[in-house]
C-alpha positions as CSV (number, residue, x, y, z in Angstrom):
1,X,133.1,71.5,139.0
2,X,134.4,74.1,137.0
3,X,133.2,78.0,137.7
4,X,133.5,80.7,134.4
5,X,133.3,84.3,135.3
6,X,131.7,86.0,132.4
7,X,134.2,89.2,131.3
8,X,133.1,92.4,131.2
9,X,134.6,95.5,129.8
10,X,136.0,97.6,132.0
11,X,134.3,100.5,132.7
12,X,136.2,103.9,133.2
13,X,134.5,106.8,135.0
14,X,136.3,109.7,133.0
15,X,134.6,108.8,129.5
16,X,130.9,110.0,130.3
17,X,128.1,108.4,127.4
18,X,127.9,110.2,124.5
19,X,124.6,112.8,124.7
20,X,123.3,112.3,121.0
21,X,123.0,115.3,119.3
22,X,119.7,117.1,118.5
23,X,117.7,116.3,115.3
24,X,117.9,119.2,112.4
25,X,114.4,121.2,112.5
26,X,115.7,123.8,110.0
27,X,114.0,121.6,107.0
28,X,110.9,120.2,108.7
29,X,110.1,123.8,109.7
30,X,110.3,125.1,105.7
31,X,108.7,122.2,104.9
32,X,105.7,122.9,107.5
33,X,105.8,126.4,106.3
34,X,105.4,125.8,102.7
35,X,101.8,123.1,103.7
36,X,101.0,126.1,105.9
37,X,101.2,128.5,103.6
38,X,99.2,126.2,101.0
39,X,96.3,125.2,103.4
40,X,95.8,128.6,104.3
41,X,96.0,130.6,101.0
42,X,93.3,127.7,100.1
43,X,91.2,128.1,103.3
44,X,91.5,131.8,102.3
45,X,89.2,131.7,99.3
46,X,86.2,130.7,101.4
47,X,86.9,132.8,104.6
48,X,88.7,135.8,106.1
49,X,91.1,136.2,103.5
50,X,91.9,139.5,103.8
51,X,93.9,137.9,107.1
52,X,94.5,134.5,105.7
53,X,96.0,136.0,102.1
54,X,98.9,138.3,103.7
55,X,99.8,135.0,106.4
56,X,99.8,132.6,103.8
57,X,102.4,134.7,101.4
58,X,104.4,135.4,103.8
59,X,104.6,132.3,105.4
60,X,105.2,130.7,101.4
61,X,108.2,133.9,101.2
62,X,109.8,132.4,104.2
63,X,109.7,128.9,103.0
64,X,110.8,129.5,99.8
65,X,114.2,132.3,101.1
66,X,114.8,129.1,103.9
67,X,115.0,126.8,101.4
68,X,112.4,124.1,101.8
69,X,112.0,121.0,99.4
70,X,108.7,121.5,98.7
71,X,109.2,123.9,96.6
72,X,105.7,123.5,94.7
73,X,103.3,123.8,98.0
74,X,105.5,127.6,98.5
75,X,104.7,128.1,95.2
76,X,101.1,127.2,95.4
77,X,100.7,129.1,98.6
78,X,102.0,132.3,97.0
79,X,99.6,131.9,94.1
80,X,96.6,131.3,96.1
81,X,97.6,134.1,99.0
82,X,97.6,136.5,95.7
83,X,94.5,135.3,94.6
84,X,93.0,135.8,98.1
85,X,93.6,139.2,97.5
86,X,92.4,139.6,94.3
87,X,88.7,137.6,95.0
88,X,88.8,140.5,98.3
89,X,89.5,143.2,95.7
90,X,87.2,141.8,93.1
91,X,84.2,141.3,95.5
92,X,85.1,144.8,97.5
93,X,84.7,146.7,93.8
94,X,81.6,144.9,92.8
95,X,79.5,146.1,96.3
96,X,81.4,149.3,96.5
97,X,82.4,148.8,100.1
98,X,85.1,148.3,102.7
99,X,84.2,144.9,103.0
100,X,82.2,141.8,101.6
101,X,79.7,139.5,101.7
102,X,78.3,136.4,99.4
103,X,74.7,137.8,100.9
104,X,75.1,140.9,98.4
């Protein structure tokens, strides 16, 4: 009867495993800012957008100076936090107040 010892590599303890490195955020970050930005320059036609206007251009400034590849959701988040400020404007003018309501 024959016995075969299976061969293993030797291991040396000076060569600790390798720690992988951690995963790039940088882009997944724009890219969250720029979706941000657009869902809340949208959300900010409806409601509060004299909070959700400002958040969502600057949020769409930071995207678009960092670089993100969606480009077009910045873009559209700029346009729409403007135009949250404009519908405030618009509807402040027409009731000649500080503030607004759809109740008139």
């Amino acid at each position: 009867m024959e016995l075969t010892t299976l061969t293993r590599k030797p291991t040396t303890a000076s060569t600790p495993d390798p720690v992988p490195a951690p995963a790039p955020t940088g882009r997944r970050d724009t890219d969250g800012m720029a979706v941000a930005s657009f869902v809340l320059g949208l959300l900010g036609l409806l409601v509060l957008n004299l909070f959700l206007g400002p958040i969502a251009i600057v949020l769409a400034g930071i995207a678009l100076l960092r670089g993100t590849s969606r480009k077009g959701r910045a873009l559209l988040g700029l346009g729409l936090g403007v135009a949250d400020l404009v519908v405030l404007a618009v509807l402040m003018s027409m009731d000649n107040t500080v503030s607004w309501g759809l109740a008139g």
